[in-house]
C-alpha positions as CSV (number, residue, x, y, z in Angstrom):
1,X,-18.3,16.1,5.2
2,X,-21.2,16.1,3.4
3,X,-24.2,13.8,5.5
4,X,-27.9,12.6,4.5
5,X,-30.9,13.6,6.4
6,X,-31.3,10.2,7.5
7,X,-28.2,10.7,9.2
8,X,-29.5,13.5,11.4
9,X,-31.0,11.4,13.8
10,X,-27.9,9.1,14.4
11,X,-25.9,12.1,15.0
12,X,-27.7,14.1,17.2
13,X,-27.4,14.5,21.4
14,X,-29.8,15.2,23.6
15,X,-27.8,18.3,24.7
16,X,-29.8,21.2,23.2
17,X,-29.2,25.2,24.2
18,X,-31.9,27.4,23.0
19,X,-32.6,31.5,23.0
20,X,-35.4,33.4,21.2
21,X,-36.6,32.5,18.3
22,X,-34.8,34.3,16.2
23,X,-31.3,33.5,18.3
24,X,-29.0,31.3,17.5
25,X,-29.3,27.8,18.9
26,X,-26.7,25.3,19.9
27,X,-27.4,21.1,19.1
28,X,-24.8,18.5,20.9
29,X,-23.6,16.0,18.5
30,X,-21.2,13.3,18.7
31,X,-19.2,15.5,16.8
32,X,-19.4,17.9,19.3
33,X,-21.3,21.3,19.2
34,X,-22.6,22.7,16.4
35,X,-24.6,25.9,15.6
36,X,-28.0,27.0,13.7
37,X,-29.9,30.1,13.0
38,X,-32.1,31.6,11.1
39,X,-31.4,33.5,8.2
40,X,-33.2,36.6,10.0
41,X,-30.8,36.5,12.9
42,X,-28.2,38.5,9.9
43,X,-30.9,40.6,8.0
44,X,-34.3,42.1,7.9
45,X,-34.2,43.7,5.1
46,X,-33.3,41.4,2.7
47,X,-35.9,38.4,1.0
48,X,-34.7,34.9,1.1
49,X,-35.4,31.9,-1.1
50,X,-34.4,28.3,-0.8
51,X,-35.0,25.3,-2.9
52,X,-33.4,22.3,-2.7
53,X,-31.8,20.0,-5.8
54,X,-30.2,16.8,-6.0
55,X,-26.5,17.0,-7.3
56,X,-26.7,13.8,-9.3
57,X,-22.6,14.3,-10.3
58,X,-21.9,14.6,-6.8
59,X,-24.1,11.9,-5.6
60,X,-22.0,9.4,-8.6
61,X,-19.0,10.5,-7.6
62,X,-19.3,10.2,-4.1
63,X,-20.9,6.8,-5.1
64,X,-17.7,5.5,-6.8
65,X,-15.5,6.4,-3.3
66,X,-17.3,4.4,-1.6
67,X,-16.8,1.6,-3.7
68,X,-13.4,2.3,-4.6
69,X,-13.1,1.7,-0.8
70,X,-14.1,-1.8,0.0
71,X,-12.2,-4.5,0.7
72,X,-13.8,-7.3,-1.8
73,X,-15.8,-10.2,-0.8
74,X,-14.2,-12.8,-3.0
75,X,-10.4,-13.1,-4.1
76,X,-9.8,-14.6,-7.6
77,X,-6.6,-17.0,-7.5
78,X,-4.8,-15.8,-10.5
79,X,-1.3,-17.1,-9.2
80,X,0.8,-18.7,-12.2
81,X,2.4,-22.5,-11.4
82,X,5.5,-20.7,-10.0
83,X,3.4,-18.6,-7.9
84,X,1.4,-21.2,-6.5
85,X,4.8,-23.1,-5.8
86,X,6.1,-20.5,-3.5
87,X,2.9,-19.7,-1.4
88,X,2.8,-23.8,-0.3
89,X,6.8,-23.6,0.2
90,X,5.9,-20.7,2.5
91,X,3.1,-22.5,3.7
92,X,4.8,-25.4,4.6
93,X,8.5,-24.3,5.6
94,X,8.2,-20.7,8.0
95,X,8.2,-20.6,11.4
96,X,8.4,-17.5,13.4
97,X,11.2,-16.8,16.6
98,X,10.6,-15.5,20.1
99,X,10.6,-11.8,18.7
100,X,8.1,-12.6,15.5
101,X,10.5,-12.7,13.2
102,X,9.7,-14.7,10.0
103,X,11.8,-17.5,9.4
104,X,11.8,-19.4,5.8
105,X,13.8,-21.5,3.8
106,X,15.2,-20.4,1.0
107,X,12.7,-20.8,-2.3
108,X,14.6,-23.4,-4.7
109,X,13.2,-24.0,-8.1
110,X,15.1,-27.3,-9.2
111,X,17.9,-28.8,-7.2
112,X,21.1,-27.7,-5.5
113,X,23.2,-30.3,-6.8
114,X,24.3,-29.2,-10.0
115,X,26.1,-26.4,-7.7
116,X,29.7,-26.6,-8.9
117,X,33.1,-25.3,-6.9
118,X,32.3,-21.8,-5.8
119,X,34.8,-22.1,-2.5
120,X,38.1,-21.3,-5.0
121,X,35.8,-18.2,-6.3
122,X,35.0,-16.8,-2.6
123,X,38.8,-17.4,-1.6
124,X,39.6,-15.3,-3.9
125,X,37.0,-12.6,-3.2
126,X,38.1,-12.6,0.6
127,X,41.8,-12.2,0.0
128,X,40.8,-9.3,-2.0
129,X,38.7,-7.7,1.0
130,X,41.0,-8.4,3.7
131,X,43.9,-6.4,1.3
132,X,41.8,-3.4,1.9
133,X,40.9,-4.0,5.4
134,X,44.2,-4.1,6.2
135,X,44.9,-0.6,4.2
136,X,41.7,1.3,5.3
137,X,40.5,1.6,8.8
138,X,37.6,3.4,9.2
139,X,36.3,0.2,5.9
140,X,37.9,-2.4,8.7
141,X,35.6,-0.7,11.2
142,X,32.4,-0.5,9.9
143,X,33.0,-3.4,8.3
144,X,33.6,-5.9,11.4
145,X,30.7,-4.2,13.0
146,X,28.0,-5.3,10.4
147,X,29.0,-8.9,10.4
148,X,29.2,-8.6,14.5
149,X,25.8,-7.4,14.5
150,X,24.8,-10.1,12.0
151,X,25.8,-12.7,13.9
152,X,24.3,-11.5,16.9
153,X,21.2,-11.5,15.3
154,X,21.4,-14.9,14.3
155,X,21.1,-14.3,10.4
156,X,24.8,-16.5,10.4
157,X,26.2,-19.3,12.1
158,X,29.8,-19.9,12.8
159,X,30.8,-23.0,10.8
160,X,33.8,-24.8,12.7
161,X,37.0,-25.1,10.5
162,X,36.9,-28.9,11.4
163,X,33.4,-29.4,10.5
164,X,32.9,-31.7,7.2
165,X,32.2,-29.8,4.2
166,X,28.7,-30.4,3.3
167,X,27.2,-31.1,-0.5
168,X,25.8,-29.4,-1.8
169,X,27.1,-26.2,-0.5
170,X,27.3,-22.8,-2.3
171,X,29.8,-20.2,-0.6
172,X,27.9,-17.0,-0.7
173,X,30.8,-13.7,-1.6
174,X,30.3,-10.2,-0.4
175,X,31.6,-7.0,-0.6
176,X,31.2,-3.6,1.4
177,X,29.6,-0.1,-0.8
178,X,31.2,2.7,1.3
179,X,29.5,6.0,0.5
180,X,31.3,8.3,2.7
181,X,28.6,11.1,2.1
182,X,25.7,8.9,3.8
183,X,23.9,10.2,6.2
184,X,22.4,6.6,8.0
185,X,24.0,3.8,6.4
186,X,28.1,4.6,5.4
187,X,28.6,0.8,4.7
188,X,26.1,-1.4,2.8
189,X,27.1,-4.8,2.6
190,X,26.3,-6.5,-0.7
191,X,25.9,-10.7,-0.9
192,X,25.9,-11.7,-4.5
193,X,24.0,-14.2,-5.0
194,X,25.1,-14.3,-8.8
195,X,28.5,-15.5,-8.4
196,X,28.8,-18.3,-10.6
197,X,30.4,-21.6,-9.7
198,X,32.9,-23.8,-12.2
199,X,29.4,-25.0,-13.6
200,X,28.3,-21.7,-14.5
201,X,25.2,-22.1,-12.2
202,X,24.4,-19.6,-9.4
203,X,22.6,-19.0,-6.2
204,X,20.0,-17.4,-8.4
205,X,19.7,-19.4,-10.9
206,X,17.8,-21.7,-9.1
207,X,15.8,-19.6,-7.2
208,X,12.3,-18.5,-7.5
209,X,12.3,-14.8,-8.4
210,X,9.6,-12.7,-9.0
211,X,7.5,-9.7,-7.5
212,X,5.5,-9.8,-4.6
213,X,2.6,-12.4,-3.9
214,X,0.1,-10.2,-1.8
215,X,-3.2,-9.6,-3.0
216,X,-4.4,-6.7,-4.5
217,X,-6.1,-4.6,-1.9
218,X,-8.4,-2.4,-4.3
């Protein structure tokens, strides 16, 4: 840590052990102890000099940390149309649950209702993961267990099978990555959201997609 003189003063405690003159002499700080001598306390026989310089590289560099490190005073809005779009949908559309958990509805660029048929395309992806459910256990397993715990957690709803079909509606597919060799996660459940309906439009096509909003700290 390298400090100013003018700093001294801040630092210093009134805690103060002294010996002889040439002893050593111990100075509370709120750093805690620290310890001076003279140079005479290690040699008689040798002649000392001492001059003091200004280190002019180190004082720049030291100079451009500093700045480096604060947070500005003013933010520049630089946020394209699309950008701006998405901070008022956030704005105006999240709440947050009991626990503090954001909630926000999905960010829709232009409107659901050219959504095709995607139900016939999502039948047929279920029929294809209940044939290996019904071959491989330990897949059944882990499996039932994600969507148990995703329903517990309120990311889904249970739709009742006599419940109108709404429109629009997009049926979301999914499929299970098994990586046996996993240490944490054996099962990662994948929704694709690029499933195309008979329209050829998808999920994502008509979502706002981009990289994250938050400012730039530095």
């Amino acid at each position: 840590m390298i400090l100013g003189a003018d700093s001294y003063g801040l630092l210093i405690e009134s805690d103060i052990i002294k010996g002889l003159e040439y002893e050593f002499i111990a100075q509370g700080t709120i750093f805690g102890w620290i310890v001076l001598c003279p140079t005479s306390a290690f040699t008689t026989s040798a002649n000392f000099s001492h001059q003091v310089l200004m280190d002019y590289d180190l004082h720049d560099l030291l100079t451009k940390f500093w700045i480096q490190e604060e947070i500005p005073s003013t933010t520049t809005n630089q946020l394209s149309p699309e950008e701006a779009e998405c901070e008022v949908h956030f704005t105006s559309t999240h709440t947050r649950d009991s626990s503090g958990r954001y909630i926000v509805r999905l960010p829709l660029k232009s409107s659901a209702s050219q959504f095709g048929d995607s139900r016939s395309t999502a039948q047929h992806c279920l029929r294809r993961i209940l044939r290996r459910l019904s071959t491989d256990k330990a897949y059944h397993i882990l499996y039932s267990s994600f969507f148990s715990e995703y329903e517990e957690l309120q990311h889904m709803l249970r739709v009742p099978l006599s419940a109108p079909e709404p429109s629009p509606v997009y049926y979301l597919t999914h499929h299970g990555v098994l990586r046996d060799d996993s240490i944490t996660t054996k099962l990662r459940v994948v929704f694709n959201g690029s499933s195309q309906t008979n329209t050829g439009s998808s999920l994502n096509d008509i979502l706002h997609t981009d990289a994250k909003l938050q400012l730039d700290m530095l």
